[in-house]
PAZAPA-4460 file (N, C-alpha, C; in steps of 0.05 Angstrom, whole numbers, plus 32768, in hexadecimal, padded with zeros to 4 digits):
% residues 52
    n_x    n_y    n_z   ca_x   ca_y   ca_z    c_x    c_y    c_z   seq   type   mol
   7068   8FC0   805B   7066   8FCA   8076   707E   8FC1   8087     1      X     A
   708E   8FD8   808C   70A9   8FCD   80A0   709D   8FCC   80BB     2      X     A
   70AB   8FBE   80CF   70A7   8FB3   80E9   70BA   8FC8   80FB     3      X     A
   70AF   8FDC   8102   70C1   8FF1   8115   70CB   8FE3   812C     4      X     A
   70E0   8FE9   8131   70F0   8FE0   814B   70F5   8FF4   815F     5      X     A
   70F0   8FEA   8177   70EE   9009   818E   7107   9001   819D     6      X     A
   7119   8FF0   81A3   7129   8FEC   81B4   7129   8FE0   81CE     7      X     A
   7108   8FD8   81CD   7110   8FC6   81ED   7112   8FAB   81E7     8      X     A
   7129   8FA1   81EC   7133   8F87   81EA   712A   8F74   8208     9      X     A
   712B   8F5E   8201   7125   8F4D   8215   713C   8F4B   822B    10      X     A
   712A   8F5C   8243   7148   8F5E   8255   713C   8F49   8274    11      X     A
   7152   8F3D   8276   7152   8F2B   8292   7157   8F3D   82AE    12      X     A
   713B   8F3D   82BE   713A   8F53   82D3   714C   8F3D   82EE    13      X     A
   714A   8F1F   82E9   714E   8F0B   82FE   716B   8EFB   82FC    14      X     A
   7176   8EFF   8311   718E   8EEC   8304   7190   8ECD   830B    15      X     A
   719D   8EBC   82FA   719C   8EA6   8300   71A8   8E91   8312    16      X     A
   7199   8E88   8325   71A9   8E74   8339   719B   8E55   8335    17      X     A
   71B0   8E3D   8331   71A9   8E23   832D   719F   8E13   8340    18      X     A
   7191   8E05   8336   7177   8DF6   834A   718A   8DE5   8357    19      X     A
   719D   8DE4   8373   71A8   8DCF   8386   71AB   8DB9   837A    20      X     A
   719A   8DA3   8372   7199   8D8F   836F   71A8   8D86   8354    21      X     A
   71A7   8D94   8340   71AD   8D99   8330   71D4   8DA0   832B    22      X     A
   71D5   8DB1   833C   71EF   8DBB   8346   7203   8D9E   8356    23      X     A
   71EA   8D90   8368   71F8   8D78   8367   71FE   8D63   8356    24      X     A
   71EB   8D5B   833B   71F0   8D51   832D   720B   8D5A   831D    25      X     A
   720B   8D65   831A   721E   8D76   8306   7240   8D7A   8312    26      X     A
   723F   8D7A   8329   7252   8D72   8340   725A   8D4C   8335    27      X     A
   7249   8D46   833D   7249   8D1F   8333   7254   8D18   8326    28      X     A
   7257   8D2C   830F   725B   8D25   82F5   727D   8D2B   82EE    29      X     A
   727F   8D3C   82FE   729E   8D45   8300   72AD   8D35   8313    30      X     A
   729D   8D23   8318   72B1   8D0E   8335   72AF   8D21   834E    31      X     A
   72A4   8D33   835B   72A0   8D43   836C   728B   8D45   837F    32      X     A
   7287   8D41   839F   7274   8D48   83AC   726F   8D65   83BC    33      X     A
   7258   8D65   83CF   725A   8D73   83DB   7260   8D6F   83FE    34      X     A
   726A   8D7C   840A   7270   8D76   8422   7257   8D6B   8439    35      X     A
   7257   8D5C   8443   7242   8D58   8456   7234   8D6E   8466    36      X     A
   7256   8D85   8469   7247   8D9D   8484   7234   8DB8   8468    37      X     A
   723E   8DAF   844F   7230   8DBD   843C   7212   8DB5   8434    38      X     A
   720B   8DA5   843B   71F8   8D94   842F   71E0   8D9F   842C    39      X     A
   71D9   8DB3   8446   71C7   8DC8   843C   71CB   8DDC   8434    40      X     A
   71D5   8DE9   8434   71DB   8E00   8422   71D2   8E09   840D    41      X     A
   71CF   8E26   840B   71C5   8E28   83F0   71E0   8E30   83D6    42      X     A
   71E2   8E31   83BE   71F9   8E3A   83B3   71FF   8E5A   83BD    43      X     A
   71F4   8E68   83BF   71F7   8E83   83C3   720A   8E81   83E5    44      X     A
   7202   8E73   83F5   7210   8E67   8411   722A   8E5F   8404    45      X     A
   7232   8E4E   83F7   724D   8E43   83F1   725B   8E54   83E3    46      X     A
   724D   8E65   83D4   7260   8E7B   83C8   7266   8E91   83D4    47      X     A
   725D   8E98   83EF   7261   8EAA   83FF   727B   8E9C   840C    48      X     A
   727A   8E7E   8417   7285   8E72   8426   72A3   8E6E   8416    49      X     A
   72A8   8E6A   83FF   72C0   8E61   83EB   72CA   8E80   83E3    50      X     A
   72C0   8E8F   83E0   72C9   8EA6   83D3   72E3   8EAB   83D7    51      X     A
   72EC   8EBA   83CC   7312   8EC6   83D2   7310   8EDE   83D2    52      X     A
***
């Protein structure tokens, strides 16, 4: 008995953004902070804000 395949693959409807905190750790680690006037922010804010 073969196993038919139909073609729907496992597709990602959500895209991914990292949990802040996290984003700070990972900052830490590189010798790097975040600015005090950033501090709330979300990443989606800073990447609007840095962009070129």
């Amino acid at each position: 008995m073969a196993t038919e395949l139909t073609g729907t693959g496992n597709k990602r409807a959500g895209k991914f953004t990292p949990n802040m905190e996290n984003f700070r750790v990972s900052l830490s680690y590189e010798g790097l902070k975040l600015k005090k006037s950033n501090k709330d922010k979300t990443i989606e804010d800073l990447k609007r804000k840095y962009s070129r």
